[in-house]
Every structure is written in structure tokens, then in C-alpha cells.
PDB file of N, CA, C and O in Angstrom:
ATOM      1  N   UNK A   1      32.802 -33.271  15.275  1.00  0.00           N
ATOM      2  CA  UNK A   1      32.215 -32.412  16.295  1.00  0.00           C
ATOM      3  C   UNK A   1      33.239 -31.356  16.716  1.00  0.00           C
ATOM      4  O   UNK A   1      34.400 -31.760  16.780  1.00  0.00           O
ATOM      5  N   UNK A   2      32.930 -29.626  17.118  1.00  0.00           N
ATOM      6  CA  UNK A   2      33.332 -29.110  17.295  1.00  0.00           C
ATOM      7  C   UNK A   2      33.708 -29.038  18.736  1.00  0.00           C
ATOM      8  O   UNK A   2      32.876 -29.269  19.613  1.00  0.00           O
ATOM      9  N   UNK A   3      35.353 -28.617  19.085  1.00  0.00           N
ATOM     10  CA  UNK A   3      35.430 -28.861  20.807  1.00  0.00           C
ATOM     11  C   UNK A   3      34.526 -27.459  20.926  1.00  0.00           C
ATOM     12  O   UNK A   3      33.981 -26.675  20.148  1.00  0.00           O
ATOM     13  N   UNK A   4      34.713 -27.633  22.516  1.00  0.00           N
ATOM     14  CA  UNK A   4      34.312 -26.406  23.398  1.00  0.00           C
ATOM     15  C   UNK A   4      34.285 -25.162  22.939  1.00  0.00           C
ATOM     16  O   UNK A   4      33.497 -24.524  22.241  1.00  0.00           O
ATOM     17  N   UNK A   5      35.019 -24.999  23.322  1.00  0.00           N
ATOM     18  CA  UNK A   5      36.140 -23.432  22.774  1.00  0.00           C
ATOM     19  C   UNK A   5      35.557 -22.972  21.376  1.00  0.00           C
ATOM     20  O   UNK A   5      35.364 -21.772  21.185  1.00  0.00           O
ATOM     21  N   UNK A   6      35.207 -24.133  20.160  1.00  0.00           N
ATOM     22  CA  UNK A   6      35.209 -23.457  18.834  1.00  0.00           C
ATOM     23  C   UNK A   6      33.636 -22.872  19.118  1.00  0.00           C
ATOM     24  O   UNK A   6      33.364 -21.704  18.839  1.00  0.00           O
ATOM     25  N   UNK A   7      32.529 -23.887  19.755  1.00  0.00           N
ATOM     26  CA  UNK A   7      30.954 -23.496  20.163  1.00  0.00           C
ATOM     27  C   UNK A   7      30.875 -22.096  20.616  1.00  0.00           C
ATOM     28  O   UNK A   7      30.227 -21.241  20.013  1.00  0.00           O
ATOM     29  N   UNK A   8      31.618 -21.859  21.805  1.00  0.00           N
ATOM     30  CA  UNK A   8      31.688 -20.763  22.645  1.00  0.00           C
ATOM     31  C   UNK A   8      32.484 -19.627  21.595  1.00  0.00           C
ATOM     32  O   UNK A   8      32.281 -18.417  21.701  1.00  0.00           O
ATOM     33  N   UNK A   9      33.166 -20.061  20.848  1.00  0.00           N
ATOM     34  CA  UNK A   9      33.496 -18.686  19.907  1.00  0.00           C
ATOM     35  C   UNK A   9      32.279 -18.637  18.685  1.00  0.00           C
ATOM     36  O   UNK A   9      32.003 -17.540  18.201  1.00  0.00           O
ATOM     37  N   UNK A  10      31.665 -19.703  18.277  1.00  0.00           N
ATOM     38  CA  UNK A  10      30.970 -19.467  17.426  1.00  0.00           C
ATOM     39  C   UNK A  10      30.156 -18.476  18.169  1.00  0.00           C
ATOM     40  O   UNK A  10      30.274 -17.280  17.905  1.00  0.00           O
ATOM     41  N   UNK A  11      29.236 -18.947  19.196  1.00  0.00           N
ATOM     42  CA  UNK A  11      27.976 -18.740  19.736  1.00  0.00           C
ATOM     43  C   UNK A  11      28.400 -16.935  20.023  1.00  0.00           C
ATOM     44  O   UNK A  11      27.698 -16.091  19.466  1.00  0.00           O
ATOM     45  N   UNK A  12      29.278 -16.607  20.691  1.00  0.00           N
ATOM     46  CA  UNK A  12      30.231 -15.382  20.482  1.00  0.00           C
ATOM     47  C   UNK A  12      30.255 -14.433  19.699  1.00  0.00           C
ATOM     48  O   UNK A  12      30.119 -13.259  20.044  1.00  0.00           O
ATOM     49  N   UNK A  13      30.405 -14.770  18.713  1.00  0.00           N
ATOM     50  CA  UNK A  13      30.808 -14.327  17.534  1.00  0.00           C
ATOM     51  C   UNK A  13      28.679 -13.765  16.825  1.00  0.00           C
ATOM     52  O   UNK A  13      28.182 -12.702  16.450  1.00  0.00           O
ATOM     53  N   UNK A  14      28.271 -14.841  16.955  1.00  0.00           N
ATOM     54  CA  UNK A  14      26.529 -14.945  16.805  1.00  0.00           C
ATOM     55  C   UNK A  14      25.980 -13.982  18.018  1.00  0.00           C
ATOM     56  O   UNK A  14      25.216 -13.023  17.905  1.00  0.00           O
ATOM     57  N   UNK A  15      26.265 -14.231  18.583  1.00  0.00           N
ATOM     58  CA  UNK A  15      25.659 -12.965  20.077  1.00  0.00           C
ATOM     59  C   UNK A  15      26.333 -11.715  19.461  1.00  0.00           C
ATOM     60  O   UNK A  15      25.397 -11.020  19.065  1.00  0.00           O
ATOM     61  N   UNK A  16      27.490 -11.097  19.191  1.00  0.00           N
ATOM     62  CA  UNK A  16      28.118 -10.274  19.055  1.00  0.00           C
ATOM     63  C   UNK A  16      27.301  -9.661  17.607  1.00  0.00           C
ATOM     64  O   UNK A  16      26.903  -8.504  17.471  1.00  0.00           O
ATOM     65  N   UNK A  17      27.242 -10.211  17.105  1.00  0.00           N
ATOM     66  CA  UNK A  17      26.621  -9.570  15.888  1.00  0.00           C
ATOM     67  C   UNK A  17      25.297  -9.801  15.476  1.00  0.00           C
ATOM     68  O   UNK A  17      24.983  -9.821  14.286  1.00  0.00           O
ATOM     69  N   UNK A  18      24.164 -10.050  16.793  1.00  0.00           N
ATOM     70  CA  UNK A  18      22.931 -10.376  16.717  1.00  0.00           C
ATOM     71  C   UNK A  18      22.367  -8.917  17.060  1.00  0.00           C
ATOM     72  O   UNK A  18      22.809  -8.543  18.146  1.00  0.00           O
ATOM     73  N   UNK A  19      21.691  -8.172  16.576  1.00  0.00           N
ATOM     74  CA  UNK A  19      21.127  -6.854  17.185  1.00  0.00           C
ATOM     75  C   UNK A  19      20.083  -7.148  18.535  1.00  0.00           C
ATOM     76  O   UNK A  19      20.250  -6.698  19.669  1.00  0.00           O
ATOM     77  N   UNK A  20      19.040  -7.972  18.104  1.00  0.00           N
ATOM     78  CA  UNK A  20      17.893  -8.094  19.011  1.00  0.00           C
ATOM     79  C   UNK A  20      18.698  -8.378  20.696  1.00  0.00           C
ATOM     80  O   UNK A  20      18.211  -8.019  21.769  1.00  0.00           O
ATOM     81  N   UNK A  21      20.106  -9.156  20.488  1.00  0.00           N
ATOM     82  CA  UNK A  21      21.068  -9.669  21.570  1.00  0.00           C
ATOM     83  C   UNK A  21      21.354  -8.017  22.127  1.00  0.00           C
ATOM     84  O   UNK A  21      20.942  -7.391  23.103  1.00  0.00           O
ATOM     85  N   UNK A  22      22.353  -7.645  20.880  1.00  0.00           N
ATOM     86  CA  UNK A  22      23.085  -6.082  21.775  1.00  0.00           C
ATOM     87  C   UNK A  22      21.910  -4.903  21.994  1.00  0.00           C
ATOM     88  O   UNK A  22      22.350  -3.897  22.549  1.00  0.00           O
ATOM     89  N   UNK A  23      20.694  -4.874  21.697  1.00  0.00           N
ATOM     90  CA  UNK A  23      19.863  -4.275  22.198  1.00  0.00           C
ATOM     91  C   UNK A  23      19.277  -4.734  23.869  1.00  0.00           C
ATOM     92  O   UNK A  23      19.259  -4.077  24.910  1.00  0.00           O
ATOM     93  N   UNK A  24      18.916  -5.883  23.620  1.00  0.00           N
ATOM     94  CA  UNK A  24      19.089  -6.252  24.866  1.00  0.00           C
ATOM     95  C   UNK A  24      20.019  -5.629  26.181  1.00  0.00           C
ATOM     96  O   UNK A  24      19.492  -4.911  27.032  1.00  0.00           O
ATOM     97  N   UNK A  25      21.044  -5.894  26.212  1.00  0.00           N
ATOM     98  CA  UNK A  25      22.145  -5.567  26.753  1.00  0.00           C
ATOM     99  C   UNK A  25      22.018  -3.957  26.851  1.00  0.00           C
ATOM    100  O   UNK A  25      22.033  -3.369  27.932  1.00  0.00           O
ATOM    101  N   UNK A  26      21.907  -3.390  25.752  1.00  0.00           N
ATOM    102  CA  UNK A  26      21.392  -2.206  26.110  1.00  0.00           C
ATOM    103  C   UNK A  26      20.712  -1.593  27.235  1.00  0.00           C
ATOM    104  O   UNK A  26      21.046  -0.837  28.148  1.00  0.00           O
ATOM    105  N   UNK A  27      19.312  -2.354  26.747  1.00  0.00           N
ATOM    106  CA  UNK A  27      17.992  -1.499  27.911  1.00  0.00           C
ATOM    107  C   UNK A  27      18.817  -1.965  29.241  1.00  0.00           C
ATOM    108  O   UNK A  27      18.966  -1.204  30.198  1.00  0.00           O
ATOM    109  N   UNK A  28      19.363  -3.358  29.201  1.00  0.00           N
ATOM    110  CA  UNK A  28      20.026  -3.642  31.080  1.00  0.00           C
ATOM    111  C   UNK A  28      20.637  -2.725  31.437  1.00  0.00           C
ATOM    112  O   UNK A  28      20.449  -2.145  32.507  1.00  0.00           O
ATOM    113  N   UNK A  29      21.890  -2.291  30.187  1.00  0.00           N
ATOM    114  CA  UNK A  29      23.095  -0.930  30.688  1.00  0.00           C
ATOM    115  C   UNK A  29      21.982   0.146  31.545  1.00  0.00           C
ATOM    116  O   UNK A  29      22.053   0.547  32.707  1.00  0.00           O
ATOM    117  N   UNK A  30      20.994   0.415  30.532  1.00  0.00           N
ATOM    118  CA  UNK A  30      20.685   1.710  30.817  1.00  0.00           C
ATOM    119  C   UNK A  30      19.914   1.515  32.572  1.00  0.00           C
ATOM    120  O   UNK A  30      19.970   2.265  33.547  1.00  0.00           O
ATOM    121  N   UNK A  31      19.360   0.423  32.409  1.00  0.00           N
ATOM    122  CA  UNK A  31      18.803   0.308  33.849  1.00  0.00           C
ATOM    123  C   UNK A  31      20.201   0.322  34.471  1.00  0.00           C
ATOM    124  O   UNK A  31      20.008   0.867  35.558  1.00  0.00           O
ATOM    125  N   UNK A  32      21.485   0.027  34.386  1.00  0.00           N
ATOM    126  CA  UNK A  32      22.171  -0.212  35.538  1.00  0.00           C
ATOM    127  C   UNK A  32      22.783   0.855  36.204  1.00  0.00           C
ATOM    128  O   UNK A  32      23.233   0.981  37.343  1.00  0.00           O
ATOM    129  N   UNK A  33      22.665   1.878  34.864  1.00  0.00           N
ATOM    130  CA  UNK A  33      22.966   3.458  34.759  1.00  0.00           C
ATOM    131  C   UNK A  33      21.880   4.294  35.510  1.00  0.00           C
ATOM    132  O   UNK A  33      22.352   5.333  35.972  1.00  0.00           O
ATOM    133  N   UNK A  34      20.815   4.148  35.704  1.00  0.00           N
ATOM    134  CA  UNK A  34      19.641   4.077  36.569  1.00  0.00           C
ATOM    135  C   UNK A  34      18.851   5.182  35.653  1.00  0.00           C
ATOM    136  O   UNK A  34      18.435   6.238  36.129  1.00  0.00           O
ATOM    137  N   UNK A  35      18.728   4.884  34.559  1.00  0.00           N
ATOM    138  CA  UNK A  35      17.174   5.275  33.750  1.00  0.00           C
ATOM    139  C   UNK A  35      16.131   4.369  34.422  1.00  0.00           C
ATOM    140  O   UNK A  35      16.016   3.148  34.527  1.00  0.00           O
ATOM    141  N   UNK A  36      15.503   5.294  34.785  1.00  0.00           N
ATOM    142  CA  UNK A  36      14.192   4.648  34.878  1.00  0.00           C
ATOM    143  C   UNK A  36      13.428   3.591  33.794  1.00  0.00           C
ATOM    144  O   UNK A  36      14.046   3.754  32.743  1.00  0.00           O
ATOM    145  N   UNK A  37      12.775   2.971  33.656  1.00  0.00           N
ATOM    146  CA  UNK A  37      12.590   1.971  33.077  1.00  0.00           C
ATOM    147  C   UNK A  37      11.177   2.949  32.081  1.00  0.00           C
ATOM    148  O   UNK A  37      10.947   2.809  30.880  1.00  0.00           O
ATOM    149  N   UNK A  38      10.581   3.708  32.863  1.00  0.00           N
ATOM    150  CA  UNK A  38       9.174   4.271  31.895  1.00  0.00           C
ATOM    151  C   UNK A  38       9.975   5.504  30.866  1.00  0.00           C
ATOM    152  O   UNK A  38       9.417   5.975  29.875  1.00  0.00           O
ATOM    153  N   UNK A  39      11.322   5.890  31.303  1.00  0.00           N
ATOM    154  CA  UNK A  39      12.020   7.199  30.665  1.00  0.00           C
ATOM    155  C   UNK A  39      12.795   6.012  29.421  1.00  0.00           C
ATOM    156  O   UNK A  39      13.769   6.712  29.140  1.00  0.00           O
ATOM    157  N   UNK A  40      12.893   5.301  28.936  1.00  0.00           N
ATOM    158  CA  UNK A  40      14.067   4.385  28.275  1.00  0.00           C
ATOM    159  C   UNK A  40      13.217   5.081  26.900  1.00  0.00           C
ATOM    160  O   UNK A  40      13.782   5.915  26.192  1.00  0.00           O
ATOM    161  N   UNK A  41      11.996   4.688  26.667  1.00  0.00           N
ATOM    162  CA  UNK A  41      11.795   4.705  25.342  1.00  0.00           C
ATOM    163  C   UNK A  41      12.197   6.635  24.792  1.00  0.00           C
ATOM    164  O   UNK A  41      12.472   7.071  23.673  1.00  0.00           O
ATOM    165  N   UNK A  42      12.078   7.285  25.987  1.00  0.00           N
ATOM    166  CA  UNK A  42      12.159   8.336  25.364  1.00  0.00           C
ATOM    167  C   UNK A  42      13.731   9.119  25.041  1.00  0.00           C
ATOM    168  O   UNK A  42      14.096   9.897  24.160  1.00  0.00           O
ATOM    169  N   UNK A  43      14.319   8.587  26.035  1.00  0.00           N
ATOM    170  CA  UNK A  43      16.039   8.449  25.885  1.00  0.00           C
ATOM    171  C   UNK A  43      16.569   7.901  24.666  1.00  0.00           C
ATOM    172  O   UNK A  43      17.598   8.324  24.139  1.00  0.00           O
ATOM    173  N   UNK A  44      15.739   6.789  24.136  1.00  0.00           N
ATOM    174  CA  UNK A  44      16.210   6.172  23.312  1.00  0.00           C
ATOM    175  C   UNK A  44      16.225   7.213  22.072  1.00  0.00           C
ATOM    176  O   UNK A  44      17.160   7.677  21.420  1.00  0.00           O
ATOM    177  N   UNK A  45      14.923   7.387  22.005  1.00  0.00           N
ATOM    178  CA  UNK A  45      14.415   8.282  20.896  1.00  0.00           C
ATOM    179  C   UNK A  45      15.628   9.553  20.708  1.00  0.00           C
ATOM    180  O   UNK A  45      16.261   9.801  19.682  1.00  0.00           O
ATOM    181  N   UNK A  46      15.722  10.279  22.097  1.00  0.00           N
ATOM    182  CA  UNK A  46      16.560  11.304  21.809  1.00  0.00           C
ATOM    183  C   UNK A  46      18.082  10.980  21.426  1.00  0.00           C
ATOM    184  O   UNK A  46      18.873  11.712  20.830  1.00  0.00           O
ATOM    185  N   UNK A  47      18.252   9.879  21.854  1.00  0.00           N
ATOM    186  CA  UNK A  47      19.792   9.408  21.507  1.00  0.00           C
ATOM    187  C   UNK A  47      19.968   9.124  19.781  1.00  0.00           C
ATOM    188  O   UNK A  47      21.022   9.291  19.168  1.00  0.00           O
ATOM    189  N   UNK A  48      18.680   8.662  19.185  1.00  0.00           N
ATOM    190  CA  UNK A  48      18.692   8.274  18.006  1.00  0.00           C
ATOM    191  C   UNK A  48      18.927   9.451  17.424  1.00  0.00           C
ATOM    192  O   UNK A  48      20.009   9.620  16.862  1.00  0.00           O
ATOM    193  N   UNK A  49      17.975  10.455  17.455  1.00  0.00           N
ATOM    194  CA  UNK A  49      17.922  11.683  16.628  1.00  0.00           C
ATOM    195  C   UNK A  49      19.372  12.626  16.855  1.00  0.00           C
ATOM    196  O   UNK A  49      19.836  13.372  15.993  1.00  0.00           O
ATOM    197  N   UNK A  50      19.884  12.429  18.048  1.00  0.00           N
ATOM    198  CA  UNK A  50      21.906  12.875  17.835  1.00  0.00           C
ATOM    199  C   UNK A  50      21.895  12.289  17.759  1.00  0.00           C
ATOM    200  O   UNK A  50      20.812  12.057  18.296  1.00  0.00           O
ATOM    201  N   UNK A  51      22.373  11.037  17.333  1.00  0.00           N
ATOM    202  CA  UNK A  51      23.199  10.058  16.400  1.00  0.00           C
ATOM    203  C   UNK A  51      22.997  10.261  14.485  1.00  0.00           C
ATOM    204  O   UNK A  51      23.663   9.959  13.494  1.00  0.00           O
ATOM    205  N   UNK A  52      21.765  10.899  14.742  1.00  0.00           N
ATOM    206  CA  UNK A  52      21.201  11.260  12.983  1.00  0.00           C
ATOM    207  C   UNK A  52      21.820  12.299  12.572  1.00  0.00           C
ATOM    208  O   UNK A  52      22.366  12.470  11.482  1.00  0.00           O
ATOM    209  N   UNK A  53      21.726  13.099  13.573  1.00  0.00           N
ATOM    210  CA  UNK A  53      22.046  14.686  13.415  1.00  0.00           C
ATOM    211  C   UNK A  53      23.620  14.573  13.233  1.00  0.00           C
ATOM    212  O   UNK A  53      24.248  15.318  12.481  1.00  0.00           O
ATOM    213  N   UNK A  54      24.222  13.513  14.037  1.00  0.00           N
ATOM    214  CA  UNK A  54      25.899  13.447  13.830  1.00  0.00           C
ATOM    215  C   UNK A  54      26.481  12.284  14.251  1.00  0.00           C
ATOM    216  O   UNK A  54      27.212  12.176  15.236  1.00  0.00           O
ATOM    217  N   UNK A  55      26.235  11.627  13.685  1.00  0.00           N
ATOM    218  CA  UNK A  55      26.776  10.022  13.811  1.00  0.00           C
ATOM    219  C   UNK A  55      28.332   9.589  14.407  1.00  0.00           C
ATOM    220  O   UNK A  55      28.742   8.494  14.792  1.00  0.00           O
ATOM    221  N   UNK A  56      29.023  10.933  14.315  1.00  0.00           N
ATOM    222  CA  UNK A  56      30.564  10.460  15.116  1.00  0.00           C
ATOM    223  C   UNK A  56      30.811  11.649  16.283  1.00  0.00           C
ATOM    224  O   UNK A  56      31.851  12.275  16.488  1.00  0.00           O
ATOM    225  N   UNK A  57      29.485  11.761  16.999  1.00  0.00           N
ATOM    226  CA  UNK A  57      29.671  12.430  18.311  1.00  0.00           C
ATOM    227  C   UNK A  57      30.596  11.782  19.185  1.00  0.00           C
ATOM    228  O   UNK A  57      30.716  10.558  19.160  1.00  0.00           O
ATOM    229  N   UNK A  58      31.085  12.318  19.755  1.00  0.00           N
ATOM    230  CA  UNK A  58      32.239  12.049  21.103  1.00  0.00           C
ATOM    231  C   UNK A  58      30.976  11.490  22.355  1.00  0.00           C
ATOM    232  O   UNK A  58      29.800  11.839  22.249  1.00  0.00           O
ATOM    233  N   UNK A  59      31.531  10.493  23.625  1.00  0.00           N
ATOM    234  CA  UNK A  59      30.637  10.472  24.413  1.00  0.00           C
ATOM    235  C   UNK A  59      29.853  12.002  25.030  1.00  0.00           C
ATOM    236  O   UNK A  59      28.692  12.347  25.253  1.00  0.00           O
ATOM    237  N   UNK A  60      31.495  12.773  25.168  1.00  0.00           N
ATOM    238  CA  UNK A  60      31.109  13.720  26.340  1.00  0.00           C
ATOM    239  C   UNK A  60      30.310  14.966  25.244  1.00  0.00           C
ATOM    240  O   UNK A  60      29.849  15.851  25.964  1.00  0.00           O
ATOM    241  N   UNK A  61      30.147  15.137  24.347  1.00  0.00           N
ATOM    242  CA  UNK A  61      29.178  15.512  23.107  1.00  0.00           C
ATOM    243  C   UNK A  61      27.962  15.008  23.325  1.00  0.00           C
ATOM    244  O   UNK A  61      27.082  15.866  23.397  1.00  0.00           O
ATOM    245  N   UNK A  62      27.620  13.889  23.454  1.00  0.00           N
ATOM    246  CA  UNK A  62      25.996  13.308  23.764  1.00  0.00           C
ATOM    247  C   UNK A  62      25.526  13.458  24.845  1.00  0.00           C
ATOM    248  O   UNK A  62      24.317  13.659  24.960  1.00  0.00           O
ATOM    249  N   UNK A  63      26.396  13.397  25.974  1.00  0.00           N
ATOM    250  CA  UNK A  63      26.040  13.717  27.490  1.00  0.00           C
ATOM    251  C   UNK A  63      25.534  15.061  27.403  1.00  0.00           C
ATOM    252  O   UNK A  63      24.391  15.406  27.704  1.00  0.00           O
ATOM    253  N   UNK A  64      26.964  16.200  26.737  1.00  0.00           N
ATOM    254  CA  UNK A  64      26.357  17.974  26.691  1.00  0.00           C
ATOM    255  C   UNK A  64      24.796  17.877  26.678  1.00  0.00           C
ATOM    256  O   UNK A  64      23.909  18.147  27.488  1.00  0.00           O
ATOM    257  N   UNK A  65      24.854  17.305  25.229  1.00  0.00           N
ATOM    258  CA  UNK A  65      23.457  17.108  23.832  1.00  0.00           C
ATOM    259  C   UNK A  65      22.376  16.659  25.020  1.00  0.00           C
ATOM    260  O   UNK A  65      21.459  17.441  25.274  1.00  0.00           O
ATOM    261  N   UNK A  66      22.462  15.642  25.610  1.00  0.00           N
ATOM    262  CA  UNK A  66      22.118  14.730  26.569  1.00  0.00           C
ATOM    263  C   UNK A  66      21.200  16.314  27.509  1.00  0.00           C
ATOM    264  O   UNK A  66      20.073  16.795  27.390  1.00  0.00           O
ATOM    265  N   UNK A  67      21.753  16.476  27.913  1.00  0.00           N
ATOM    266  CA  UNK A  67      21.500  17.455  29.671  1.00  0.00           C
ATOM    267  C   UNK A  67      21.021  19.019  28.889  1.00  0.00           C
ATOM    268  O   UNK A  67      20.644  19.832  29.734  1.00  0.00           O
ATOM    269  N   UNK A  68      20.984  19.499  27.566  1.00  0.00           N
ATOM    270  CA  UNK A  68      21.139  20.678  27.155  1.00  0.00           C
ATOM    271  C   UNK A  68      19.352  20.018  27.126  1.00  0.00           C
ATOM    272  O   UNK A  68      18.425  20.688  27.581  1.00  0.00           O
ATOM    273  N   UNK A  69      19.179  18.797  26.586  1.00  0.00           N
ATOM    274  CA  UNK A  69      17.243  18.382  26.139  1.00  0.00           C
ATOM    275  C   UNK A  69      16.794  18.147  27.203  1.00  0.00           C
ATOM    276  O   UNK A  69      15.629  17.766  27.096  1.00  0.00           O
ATOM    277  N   UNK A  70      17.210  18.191  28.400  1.00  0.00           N
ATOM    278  CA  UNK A  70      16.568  18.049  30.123  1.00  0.00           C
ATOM    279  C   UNK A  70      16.751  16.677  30.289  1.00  0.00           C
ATOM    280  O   UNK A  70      15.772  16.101  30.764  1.00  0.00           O
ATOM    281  N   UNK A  71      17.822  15.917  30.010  1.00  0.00           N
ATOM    282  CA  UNK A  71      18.201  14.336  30.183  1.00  0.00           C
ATOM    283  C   UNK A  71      19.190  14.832  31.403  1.00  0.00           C
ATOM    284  O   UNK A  71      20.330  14.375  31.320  1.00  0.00           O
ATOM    285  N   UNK A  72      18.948  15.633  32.440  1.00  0.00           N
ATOM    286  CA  UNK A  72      19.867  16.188  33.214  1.00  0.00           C
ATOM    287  C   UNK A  72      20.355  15.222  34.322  1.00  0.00           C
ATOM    288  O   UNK A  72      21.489  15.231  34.802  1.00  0.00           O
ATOM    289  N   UNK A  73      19.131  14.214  34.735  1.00  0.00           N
ATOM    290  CA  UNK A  73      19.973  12.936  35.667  1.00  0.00           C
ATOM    291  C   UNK A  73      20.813  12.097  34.987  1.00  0.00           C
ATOM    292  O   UNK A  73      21.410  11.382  35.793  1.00  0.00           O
ATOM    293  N   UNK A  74      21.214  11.805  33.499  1.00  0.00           N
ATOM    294  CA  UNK A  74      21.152  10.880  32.847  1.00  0.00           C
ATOM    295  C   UNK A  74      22.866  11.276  32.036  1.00  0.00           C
ATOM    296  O   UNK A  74      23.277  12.142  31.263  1.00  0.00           O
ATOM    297  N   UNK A  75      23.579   9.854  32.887  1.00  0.00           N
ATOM    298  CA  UNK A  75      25.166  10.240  32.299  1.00  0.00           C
ATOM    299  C   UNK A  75      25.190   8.843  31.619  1.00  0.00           C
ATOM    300  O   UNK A  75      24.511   7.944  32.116  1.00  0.00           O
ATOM    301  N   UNK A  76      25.888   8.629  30.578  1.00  0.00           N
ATOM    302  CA  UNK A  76      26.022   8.187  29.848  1.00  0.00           C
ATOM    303  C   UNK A  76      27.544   7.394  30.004  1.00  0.00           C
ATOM    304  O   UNK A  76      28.529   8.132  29.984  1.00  0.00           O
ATOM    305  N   UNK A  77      27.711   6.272  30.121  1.00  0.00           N
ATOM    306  CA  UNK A  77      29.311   5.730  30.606  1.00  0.00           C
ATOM    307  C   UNK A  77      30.003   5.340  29.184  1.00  0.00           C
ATOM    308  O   UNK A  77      29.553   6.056  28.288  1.00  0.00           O
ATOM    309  N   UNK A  78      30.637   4.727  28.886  1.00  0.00           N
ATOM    310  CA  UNK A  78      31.465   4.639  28.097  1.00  0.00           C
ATOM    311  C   UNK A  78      30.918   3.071  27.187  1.00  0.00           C
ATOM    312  O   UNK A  78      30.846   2.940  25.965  1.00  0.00           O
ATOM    313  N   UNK A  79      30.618   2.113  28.171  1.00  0.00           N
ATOM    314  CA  UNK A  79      30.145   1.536  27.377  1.00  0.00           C
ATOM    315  C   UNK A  79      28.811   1.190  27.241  1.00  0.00           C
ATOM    316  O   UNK A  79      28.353   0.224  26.631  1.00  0.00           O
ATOM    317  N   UNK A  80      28.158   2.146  27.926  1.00  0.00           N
ATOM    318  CA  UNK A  80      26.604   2.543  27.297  1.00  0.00           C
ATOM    319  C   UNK A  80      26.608   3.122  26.158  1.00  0.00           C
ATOM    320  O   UNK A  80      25.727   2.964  25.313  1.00  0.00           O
ATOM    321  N   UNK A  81      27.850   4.026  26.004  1.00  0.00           N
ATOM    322  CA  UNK A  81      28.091   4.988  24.525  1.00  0.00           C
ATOM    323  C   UNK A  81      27.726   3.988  23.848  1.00  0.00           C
ATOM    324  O   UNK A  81      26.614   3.752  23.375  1.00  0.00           O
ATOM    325  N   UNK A  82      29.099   3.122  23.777  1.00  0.00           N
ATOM    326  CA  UNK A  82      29.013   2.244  22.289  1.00  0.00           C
ATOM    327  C   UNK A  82      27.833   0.976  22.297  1.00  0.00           C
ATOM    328  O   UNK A  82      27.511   0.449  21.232  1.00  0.00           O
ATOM    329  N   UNK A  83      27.301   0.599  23.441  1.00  0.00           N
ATOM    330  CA  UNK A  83      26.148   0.111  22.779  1.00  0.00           C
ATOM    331  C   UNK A  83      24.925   1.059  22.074  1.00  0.00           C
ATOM    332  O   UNK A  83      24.267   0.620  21.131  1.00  0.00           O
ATOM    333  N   UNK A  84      24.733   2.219  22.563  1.00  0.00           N
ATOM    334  CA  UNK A  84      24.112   3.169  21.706  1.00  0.00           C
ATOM    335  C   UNK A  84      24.329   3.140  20.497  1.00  0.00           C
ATOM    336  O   UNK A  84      23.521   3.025  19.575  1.00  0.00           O
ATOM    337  N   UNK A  85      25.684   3.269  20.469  1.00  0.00           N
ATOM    338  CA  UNK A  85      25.790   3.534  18.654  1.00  0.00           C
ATOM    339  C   UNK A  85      25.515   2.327  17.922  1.00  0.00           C
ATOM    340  O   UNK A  85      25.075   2.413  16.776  1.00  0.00           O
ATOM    341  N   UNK A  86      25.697   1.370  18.382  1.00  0.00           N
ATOM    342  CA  UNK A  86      25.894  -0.438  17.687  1.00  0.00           C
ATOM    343  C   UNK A  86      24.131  -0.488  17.676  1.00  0.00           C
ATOM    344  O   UNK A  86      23.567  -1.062  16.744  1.00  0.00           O
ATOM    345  N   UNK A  87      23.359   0.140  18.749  1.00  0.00           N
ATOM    346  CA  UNK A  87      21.819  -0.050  18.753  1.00  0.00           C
ATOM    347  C   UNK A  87      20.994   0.965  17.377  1.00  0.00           C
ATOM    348  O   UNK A  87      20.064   0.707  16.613  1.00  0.00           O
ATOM    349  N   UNK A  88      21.851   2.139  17.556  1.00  0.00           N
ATOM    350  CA  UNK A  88      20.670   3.594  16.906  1.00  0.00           C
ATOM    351  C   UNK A  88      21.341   4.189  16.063  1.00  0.00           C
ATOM    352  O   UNK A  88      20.817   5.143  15.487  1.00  0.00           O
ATOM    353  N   UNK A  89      22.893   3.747  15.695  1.00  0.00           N
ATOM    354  CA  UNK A  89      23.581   4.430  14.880  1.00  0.00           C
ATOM    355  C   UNK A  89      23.194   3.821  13.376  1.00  0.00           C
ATOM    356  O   UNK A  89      23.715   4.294  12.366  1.00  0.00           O
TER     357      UNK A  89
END
């Protein structure tokens, strides 16, 4: 039997590289960032299509990108970035 510690790194390690998990975590960021909950699907969408258009944008590049498409309440933190990219990249 595996101790503690090895479960909790497995299970870790399985969360960490589960998508349906870091998507999750996602939509919460974005609520905590205060997207509205009816605006998510369409944020999402626009985040996907810059990430297509240029897959190694800088944060403060997606925010511009972000506010130039009328996402003008909508800042983007640092580690909302990288769950974006781990979600739509």
C-alpha cells in the first residue's frame, strides 16, 4: 500500500493533467475575476480564436486583444492567463 504523500502526489499529478479538472478551475478563475457567468461562453470563444491567431501571446497582448473586441471590463490576471492557454491553446 501506498503512504499518504505518494496518493496525494499521484492524485496531483492526475488532477494536473486532467483537462475536464483544469477547465473547471478555469470557468471558477473567470467567475472570481468577475465575468459574468452568461458572458463566459463568449470570452471563451474570443480567447480561443487569439490563441489560434498566435499561440505565444504575452498576457498584456490578450488583455490589448481582449479590450480592442469590447471585452473592456474584462482583465485577465496572470493565472487566468495560463489556465487559458492549458484550456484553448
Amino acid at each position: 500500500m501506498q503512504d499518504s504523500g505518494e496518493k496525494i502526489k499521484g492524485k496531483h499529478i492526475y488532477m494536473e493533467s486532467n483537462p475536464t479538472y483544469i477547465k473547471q478551475i478555469f470557468l471558477q478563475q473567470l467567475l472570481i475575476i468577475g465575468v459574468e457567468p452568461n458572458l463566459i461562453s463568449g470570452l471563451m470563444k474570443a480567447l480561443a480564436v487569439l490563441f489560434y491567431l498566435n499561440p505565444n501571446m504575452s498576457l498584456s497582448q490578450v488583455n490589448e486583444r481582449l479590450h480592442y473586441l469590447g471585452w473592456n471590463d474584462i482583465e485577465l490576471d496572470y493565472q487566468t492567463y495560463q489556465l487559458a492557454i492549458e484550456c484553448l491553446n
